[in-house]
C-alpha positions in Angstrom: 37.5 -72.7 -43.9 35.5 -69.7 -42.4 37.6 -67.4 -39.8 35.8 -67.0 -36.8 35.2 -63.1 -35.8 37.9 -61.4 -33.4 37.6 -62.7 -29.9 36.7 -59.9 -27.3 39.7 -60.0 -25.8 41.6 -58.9 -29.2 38.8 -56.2 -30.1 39.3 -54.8 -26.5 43.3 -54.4 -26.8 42.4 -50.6 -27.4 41.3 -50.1 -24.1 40.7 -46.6 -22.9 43.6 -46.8 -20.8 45.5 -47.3 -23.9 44.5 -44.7 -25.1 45.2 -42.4 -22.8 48.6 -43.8 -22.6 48.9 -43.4 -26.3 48.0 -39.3 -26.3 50.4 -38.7 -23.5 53.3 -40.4 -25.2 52.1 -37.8 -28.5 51.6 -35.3 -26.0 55.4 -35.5 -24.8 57.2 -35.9 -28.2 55.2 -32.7 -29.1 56.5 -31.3 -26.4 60.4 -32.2 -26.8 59.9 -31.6 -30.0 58.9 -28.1 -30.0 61.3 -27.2 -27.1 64.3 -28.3 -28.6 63.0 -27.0 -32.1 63.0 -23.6 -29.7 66.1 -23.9 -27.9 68.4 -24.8 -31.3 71.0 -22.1 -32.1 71.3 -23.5 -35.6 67.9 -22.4 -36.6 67.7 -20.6 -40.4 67.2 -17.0 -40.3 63.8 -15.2 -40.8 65.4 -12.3 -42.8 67.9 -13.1 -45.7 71.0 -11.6 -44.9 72.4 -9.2 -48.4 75.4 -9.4 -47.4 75.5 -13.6 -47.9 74.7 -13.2 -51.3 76.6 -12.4 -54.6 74.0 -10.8 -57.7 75.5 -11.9 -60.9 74.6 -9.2 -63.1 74.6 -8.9 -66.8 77.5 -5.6 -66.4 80.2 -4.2 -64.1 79.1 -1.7 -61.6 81.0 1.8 -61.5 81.1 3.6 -58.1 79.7 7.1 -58.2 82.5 8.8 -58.0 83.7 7.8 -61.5 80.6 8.1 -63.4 80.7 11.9 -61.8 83.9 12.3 -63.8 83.0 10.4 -66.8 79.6 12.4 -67.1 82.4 16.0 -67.2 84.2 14.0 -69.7 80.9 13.8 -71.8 81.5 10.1 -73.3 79.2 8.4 -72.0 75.6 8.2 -72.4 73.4 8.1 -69.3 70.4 5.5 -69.3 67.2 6.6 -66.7 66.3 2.4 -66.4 63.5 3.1 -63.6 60.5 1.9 -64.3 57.4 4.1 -64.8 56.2 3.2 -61.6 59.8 4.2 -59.8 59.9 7.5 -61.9 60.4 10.8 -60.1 60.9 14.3 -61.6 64.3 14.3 -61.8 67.4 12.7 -63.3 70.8 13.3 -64.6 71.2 15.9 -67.6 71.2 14.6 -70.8 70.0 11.1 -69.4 67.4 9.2 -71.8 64.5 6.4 -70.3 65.3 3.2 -71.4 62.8 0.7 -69.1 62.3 -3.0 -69.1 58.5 -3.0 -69.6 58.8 -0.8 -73.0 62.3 -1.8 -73.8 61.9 -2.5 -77.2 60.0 0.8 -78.1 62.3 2.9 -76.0 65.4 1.5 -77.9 63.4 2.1 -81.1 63.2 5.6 -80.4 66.7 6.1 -79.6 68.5 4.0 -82.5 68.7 6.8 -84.5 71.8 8.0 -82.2 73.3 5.0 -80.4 76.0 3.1 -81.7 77.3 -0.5 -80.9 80.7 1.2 -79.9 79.0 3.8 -77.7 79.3 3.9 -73.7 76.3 3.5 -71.7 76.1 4.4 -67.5 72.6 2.7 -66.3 71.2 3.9 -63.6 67.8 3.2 -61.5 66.7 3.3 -57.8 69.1 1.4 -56.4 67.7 -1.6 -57.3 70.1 -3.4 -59.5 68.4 -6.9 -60.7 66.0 -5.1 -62.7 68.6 -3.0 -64.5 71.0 -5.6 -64.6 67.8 -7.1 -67.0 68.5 -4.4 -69.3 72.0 -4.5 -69.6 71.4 -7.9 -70.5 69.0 -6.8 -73.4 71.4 -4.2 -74.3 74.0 -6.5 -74.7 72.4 -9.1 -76.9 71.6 -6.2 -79.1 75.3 -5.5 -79.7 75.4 -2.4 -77.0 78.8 -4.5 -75.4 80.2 -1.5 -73.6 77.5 -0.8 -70.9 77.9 -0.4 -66.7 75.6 0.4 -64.1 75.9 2.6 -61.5 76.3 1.8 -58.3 73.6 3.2 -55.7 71.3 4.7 -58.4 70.1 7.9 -59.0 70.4 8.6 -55.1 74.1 7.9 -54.7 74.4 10.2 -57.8 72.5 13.3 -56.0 74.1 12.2 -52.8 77.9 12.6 -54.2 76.5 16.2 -55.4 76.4 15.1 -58.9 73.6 17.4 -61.2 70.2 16.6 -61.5 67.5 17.9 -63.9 63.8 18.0 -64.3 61.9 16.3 -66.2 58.4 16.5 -68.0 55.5 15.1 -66.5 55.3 12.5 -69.0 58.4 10.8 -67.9 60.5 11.6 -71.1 
């Protein structure tokens, strides 16, 4: 049996009228849509808020304040983590460049004097998930006793603590 074609009456269901009934009822659910969307309180921020979040990072930090007095002490070896990029003229005395792009080279060049049982004070730009990258690397190497230092190289000259020049090259 052979189905006849649509009638006219069922082709012409989409009358123009229709259609124009059919745009405004899109035209007002855009509408509510977009002013409640606009009016909600509940909205999610724009900005991420620092102080929601919690860094887990590889070692404990150490407020400024306390490296100042383990630096008089002279335990503790100081570790310039900022990246080339990030590096300025300065640092803390005595401070050596360990960085994450080179770390394997840089720890090559300083085995020679750093033990497992040594203390380490990392420090950077304030910026502590990079650092907290090489504590990490430290720390699988057997370097167990490491901290970083809270507020970076500008808490350290902001507390007053000594800062030194360095050579152009970074080292």
């Amino acid at each position: 049996m052979l189905l006849a074609p649509p009638s006219s009456a069922a082709a012409g269901a989409w009358r123009p009228a229709s259609l124009r009934e059919a745009g405004l009822l899109m035209l007002v659910a855009f509408l509510v849509t977009g002013v409640s969307w606009f009016l909600r309180s509940d909205g999610l921020p724009l900005t991420a808020d620092a102080t929601g979040y919690e860094l887990e990072l590889a070692a404990p930090l150490i407020q400024v304040d306390q490296a100042l007095a383990l630096f008089d002490e002279g335990n503790y070896l100081f570790v310039d983590a900022r990246s080339s990029v990030d590096l300025e003229f300065t640092t803390i005395p005595g401070a050596f460049f360990i960085r994450q792009d080179t770390f394997d080279d840089d720890l090559l060049e300083y085995f020679d004097f750093m033990g497992p049982d040594d203390h380490f004070i990392l420090f950077g730009n304030g910026n502590l998930l990079p650092i907290s990258n090489i504590a990490t690397r430290m720390i699988e190497r057997g370097y167990e006793n490491v901290v970083i230092l809270k507020g970076g190289l500008s808490a350290w000259r902001a507390a007053g603590g000594d800062i030194s020049r360095r050579t152009g090259d970074g080292s």
